[in-house]
N, C-alpha and C positions, 0 to 999 in steps of 0.2 A: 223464498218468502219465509219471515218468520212464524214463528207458533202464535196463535190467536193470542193478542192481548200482550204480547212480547214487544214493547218499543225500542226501540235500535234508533243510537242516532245515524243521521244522515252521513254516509260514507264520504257522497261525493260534494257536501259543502264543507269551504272553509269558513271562520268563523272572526272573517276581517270585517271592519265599520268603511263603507262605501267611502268611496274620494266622492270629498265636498269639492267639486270643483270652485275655484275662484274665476271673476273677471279679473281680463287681465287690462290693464292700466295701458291706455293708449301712448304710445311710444316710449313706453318705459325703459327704463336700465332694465337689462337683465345681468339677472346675479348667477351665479355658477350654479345655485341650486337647482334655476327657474329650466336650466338649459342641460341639453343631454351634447356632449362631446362625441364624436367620432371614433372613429378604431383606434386603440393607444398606440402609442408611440414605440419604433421600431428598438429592441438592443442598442446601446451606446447613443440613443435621442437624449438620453435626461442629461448626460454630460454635456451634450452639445447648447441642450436646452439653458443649464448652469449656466454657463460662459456667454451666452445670449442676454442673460440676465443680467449677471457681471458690465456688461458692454453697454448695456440699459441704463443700468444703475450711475454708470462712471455717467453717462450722458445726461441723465437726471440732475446730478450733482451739479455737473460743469456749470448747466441750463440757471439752477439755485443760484450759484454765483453770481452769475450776470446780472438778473434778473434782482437779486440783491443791491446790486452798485448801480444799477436806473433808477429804484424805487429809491434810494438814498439820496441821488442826486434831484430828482424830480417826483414827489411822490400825485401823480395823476391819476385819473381811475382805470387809464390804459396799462400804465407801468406797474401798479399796486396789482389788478389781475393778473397780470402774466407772473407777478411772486406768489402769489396767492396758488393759481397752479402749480409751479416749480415746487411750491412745499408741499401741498396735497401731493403730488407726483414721490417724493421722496419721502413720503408720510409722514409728513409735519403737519398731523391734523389741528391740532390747537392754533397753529400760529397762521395755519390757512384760515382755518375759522375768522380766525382776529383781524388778518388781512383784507376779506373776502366784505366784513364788517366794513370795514375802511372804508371800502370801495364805494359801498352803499351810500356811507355817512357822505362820503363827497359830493354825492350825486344826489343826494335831498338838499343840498344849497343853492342848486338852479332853483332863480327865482318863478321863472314864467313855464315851468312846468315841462319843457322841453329835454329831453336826456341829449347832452351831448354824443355820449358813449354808448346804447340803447345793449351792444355786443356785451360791452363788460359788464354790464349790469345782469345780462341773463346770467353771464358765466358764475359772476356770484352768489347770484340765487342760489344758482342750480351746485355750487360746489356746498353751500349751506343746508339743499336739501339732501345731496349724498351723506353728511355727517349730523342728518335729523334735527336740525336746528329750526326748527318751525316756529316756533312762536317767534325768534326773530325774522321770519321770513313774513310771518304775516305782518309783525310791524313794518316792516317795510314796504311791501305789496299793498299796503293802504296810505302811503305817504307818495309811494312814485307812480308815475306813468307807464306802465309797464308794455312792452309791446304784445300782440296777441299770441305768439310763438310761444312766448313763456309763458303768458296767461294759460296756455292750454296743458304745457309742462304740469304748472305748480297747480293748475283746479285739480287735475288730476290722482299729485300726490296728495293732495288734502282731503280728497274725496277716498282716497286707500285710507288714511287714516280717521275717517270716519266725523270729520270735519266740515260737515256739510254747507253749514252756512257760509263759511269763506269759501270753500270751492265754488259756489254760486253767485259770490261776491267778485273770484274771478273771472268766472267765465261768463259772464253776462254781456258782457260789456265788449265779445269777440263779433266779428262781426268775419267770419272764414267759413269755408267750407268744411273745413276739417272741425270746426266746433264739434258736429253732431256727433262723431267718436268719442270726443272726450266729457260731455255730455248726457251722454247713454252709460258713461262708466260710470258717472256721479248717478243716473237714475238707478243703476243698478247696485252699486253700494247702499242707497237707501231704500233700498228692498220696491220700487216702481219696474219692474221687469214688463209689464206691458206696455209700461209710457217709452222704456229704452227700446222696444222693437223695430218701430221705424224709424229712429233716429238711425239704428245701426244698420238698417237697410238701406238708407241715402247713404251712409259711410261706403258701406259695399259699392253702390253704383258708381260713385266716383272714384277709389280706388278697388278694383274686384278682387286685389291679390292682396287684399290687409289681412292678415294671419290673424291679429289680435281682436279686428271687429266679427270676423266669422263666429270664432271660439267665444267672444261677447255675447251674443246673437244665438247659438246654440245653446249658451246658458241660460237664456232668454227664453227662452221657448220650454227648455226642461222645465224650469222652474214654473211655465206657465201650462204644464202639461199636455202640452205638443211632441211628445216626442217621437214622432215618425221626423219633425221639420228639425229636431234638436241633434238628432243624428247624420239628416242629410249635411244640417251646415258644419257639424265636429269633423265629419269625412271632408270637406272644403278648406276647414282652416287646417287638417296636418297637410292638406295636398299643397298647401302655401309655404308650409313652414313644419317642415316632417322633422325635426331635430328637434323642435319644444317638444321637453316632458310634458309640463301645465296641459300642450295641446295634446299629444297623444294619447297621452295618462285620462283625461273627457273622455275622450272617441272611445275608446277600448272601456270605460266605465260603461259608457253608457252599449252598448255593444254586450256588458255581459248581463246590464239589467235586462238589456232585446229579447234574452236568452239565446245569443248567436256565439257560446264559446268558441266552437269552430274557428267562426271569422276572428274572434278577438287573436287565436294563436297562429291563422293565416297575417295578420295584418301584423303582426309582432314579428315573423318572421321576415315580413317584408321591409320595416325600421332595421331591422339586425344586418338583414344582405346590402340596407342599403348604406352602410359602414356605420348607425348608429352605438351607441355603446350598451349592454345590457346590465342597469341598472338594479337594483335589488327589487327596488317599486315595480319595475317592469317584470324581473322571474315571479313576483308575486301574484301581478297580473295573468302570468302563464300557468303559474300553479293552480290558481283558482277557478282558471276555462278547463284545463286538464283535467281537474278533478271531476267539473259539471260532465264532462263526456267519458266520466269511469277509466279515465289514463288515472289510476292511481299511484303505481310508481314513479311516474314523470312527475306527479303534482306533487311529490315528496320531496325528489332528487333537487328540484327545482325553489321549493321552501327552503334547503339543507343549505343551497348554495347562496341563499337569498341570507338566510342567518348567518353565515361566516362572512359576509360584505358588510353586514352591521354594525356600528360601534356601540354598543348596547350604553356606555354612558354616555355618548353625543344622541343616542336616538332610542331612546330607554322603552319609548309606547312600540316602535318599529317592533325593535326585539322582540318585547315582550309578545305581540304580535304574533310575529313569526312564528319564534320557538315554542310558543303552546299549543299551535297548529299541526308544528312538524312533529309534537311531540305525540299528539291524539293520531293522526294518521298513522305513526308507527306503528301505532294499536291498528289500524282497520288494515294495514299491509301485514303484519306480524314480523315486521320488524324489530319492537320492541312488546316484553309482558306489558300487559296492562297494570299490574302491582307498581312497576318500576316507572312508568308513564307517569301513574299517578301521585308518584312518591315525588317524581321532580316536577310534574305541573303544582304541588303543594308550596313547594319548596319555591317554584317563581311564583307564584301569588303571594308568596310572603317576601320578596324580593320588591314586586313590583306592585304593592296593596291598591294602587287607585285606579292599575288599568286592570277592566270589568269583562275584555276576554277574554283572560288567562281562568278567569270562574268559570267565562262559558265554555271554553274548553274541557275545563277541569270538570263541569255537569254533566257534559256529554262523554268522558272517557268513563265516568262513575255508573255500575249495573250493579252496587252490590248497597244494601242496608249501612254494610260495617263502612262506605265511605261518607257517609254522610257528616259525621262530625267535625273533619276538615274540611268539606265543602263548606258547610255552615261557619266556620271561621273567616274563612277566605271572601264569602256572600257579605258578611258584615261588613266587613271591613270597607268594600267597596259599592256598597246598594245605594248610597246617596249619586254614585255618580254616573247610575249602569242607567243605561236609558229602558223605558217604562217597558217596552216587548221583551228584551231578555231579562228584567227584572222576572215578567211573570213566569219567563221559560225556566229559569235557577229556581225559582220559588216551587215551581210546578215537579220540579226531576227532584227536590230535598223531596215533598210529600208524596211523590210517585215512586220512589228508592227509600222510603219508609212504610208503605202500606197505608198511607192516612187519606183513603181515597175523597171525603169531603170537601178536602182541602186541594188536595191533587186537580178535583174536580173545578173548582171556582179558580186557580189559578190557572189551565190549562185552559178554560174558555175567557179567561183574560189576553192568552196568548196567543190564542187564536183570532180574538177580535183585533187585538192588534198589529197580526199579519195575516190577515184572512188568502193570503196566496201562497203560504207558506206551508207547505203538506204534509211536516211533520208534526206543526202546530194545529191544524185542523184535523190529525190523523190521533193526535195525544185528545183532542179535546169529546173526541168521537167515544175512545174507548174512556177517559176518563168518568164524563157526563154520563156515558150511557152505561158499560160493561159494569164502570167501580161503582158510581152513586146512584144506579138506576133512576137516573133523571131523564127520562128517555123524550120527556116532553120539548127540555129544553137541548138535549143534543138531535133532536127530529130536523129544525130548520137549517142546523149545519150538516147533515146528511144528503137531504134534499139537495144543497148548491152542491153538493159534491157529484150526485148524479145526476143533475141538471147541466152542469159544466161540460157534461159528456168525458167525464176523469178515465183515464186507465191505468192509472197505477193501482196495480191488483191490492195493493194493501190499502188505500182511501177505500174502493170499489169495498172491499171483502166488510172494511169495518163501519161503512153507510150503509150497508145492506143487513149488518147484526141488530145495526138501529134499526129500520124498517121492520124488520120482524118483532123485534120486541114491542116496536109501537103500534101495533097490531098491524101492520102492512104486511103480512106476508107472504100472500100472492107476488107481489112487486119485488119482493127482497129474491123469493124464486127466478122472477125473469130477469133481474139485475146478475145472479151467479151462475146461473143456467152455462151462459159458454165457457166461464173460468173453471167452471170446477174440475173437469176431467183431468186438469193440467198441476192441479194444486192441493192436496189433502186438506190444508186450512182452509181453504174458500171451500173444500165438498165438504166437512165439518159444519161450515157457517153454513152449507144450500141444506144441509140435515135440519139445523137448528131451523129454518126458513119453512120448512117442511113441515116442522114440529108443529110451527104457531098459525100454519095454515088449515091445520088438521089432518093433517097427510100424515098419519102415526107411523103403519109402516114402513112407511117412503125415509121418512125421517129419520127413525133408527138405523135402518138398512144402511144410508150415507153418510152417517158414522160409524158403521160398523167397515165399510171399508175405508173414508179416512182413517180411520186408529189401525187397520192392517196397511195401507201404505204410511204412517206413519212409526210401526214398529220397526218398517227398516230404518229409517232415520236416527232415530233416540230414546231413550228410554223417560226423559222429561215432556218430551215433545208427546209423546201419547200418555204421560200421566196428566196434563194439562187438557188433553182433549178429554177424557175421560171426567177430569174434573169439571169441565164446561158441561158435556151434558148433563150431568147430575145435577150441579146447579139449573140448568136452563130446565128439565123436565120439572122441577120444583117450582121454580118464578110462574110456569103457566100453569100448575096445578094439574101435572097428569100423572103426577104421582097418586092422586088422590080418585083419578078417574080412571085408573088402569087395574086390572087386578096385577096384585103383586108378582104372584109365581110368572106370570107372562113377563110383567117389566121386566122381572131378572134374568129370562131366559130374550131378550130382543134387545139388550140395552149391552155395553160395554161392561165387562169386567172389571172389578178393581181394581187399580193399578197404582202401587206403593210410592208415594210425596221422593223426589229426591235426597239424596242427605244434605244437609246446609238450605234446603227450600226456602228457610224464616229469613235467609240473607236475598231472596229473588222475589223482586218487585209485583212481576206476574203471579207469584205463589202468592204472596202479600195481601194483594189486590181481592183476589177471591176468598180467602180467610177472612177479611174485613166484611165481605158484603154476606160469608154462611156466618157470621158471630152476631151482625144487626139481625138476621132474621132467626137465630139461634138453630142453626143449624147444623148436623155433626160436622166434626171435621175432622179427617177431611172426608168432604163430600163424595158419600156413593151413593147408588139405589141398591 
């Protein structure tokens, strides 16, 4: 545990922006990205693979041909499709497009509403929608008769594109079973996640194995903050369809929000055995449970290998991502100096100014004053676009790696209220509010949930308990450290302090007189910090002034000499600010 009033960032987070999972779009195309591939392909596959292609290609051609000299001889809306594909097929997108057109145009000259063709006409929709051509799709889907198959197609895609009123225009008018999927994905596009819940539960009862309406449905519920029911159904949809990323990439999200790293790197291993391919998105998934359960090499090796799959100009935010991750972790493995860490996490925030990060990384590799300057460059640049909690986290580590504890203070219970689950944000806001700006009032109610949570991370416990005492609780702050302290020189330090303000004088010094001897074997900052605490803390309660002197000096710690470089450490900082408000020597002895 570190020295009283020492913030350390968190070892075992990474400091990735959660997967916004998407619905996915009832019987969509899937694109190469949407979908994870299988084991590669054996030695000498990619030649075979070439020549496949080749054989393809000639076939395609031929196909054009043909399909050429029908539509010349007879241009119908049968013969116009089949060119229309032939040239899509051989990437003739413009003259598909044109074709595809045609088809349409022929098919709004039935007078009495009737499609001769109903086949070709989906097929041109849908070759119109592959090459994004919507607005003449919707011209068209309000002149023909469309049958309800495509109707559910095209509501669909209009609904991903945020076109609601024509998707409702389409699908109204379906009178299928299958509506209620395609349906639930237009309720879900427009942010109705409770109205799409049983739409996509009749979808399920009728087909149980739809992959796409489970993964609907689970996002349903997350978003309506269900999530014990958003997890059952993401475990459902991979078990339908284990090869989507979209789906497994949910499940394993939501799994790491569960806090079950564990299972996220069990269920990963079981996509991998089961010949999926491992993705950079998924090593990062692995990295990130690795690191929640202290594998911090693996959560490294597995970042390392996630950054060299990335093409940092096709996927510049990925990168950026990664490598500022991999780069802060070499610091907490000692892999890499911290100087050198920080010198290229600089160097990619000036590479990469609008992804926010590469700053958060960059805040959390920074312990010293003298980095502040490029923090603060790197923060500018990007504050408009950093969302509002690590806005106040970077705000909070410039004034907390400056000593400007006021400010330190008001932004660190900004960060706090804005991840009140977060326990380095309510552990910064504890020592900010309370230790730097003895506001003890306002850091009391965030102490309280910390002990009322029944918390055991010895550092929340040690620095709820420094609150308690200072807010005159310190009978309470005693029974709160009572069982840590034997195990811990900083928490018997805090039970001394506890002691102090219960009136327990003797008791009090005594248990910092032996934290500061098990703390001498430790370091020699480690016990000038404790020794600084008490002299401040005997000061704040005024027992300096109730003591006789010759006794304090012979019951209380020895002076013990500031570190060299101290004015560059935050904790040194922190207590220089709060003995200069109340003018008091410094540094602080009795």
């Amino acid at each position: 545990m570190p020295a009283l009033g020492v913030l350390t960032a968190d070892d075992k987070a990474a400091t990735f922006d959660s997967i916004e999972s998407q619905p996915t779009r009832p019987a969509a195309r899937r694109t190469s990205a949407e979908s994870v591939s299988h084991a590669a392909d054996t030695p000498g596959s990619k030649t075979l693979s070439d020549a496949i292609r080749a054989i393809v290609r000639e076939e395609f051609e031929v196909e054009l041909e043909r399909a050429t000299r029908v539509a010349t001889q007879e241009r119908s809306t049968t013969s116009l499709i089949q060119l229309a594909q032939a040239q899509e097929a051989c990437e003739a997108v413009e003259p598909a497009v044109a074709t595809a057109i045609e088809v349409l145009n022929l098919a709004t000259k039935v007078s009495d509403r009737r499609l001769e063709d109903p086949f070709a006409i989906r097929l041109a929709l849908e070759i119109l929608a592959r090459n994004d051509e919507f607005d003449v799709i919707e011209d068209f889907a309000s002149r023909l008769p469309i049958d309800d198959t495509t109707r559910l197609v095209l509501g669909s895609a209009f609904a991903e594109l945020g076109r609601f009123a024509v998707a409702h225009r389409l699908l109204n008018p379906v009178d299928d079973e299958s509506k209620a999927a395609a349906l639930a994905y237009l309720l879900l596009a427009e942010g109705d996640d409770r109205g799409a819940i049983p739409l996509l539960r009749r979808a399920l009862r009728a087909v149980p194995n739809d992959a796409e309406s489970a993964h609907n449905l689970s996002i349903a519920f997350a978003r309506s903050g269900a999530h014990r029911k958003a997890l059952s159904m993401a475990l459902r949809a991979t078990r339908a369809s284990a090869a989507r990323q979209d789906i497994f990439m949910h499940y394993l999200q939501l799994l790491l929000e569960s806090g079950e790293p564990a299972e996220v790197l069990r269920e990963a291993d079981r996509l991998l055995n089961s010949g999926v391919q491992e993705t950079p998105k998924l090593m990062v998934m692995q990295a990130r449970a690795a690191l929640l359960i202290g594998q911090t090499e693996r959560g490294e090796s597995l970042l390392a290998a996630a950054a060299k799959r990335i093409d940092p100009e096709k996927n510049p935010g990925d990168f950026a991502e990664v490598q500022s991750n991999l780069l802060r972790i070499r610091v907490v493995t000692g892999h890499a100096r911290r100087t050198t860490a920080i010198e290229q996490l600089v160097a990619l925030a000036e590479r990469y100014p609008e992804h926010h990060i590469v700053v958060s990384n960059l805040a959390q590799a920074s312990d010293r004053r003298s980095h502040v300057p490029a923090l603060i460059d790197a923060f500018e640049r990007c504050t408009a676009t950093m969302p509002p909690a690590r806005q106040a986290y970077v705000a909070f580590q410039i004034a907390h790696l400056q000593g400007q504890n006021d400010v330190a203070a008001d932004e660190a219970a900004r960060w706090a209220s804005a991840e009140p689950s977060n326990p380095r944000a309510v552990s910064s806001a504890l020592v900010a509010l309370g230790i730097g700006a003895e506001r003890w009032s306002e850091a009391l109610p965030i102490a309280e949930t910390v002990i009322e949570s029944h918390e055991t991370d010895p550092i929340l416990v040690n620095n709820a308990a420094y609150v308690y005492a200072m807010a005159g609780r310190g009978q309470e702050a005693i029974r709160i450290l009572t069982p840590y302290s034997q195990a811990d020189s900083t928490m018997k330090a805090t039970l001394g302090l506890a002691h102090l303000a219960a009136g327990n004088i003797p008791d009090g010094f005594r248990l910092y007189r032996e934290a500061a001897k098990s703390a001498a074997a430790k370091d020699h900052d480690f016990l000038s910090l404790i020794t600084l605490y008490q002299a401040l803390v005997v000061r704040q309660l005024g027992l300096d002034n109730q003591t006789d002197a010759v006794q304090l000096s012979a019951i209380s710690l020895a002076p013990v000499g500031l570190p060299e470089k101290w004015n560059q450490r935050p904790e040194f900082l922190r207590l220089k600010w709060v003995a200069d408000r109340h003018g008091y020597p410094w540094p602080l002895t009795l």
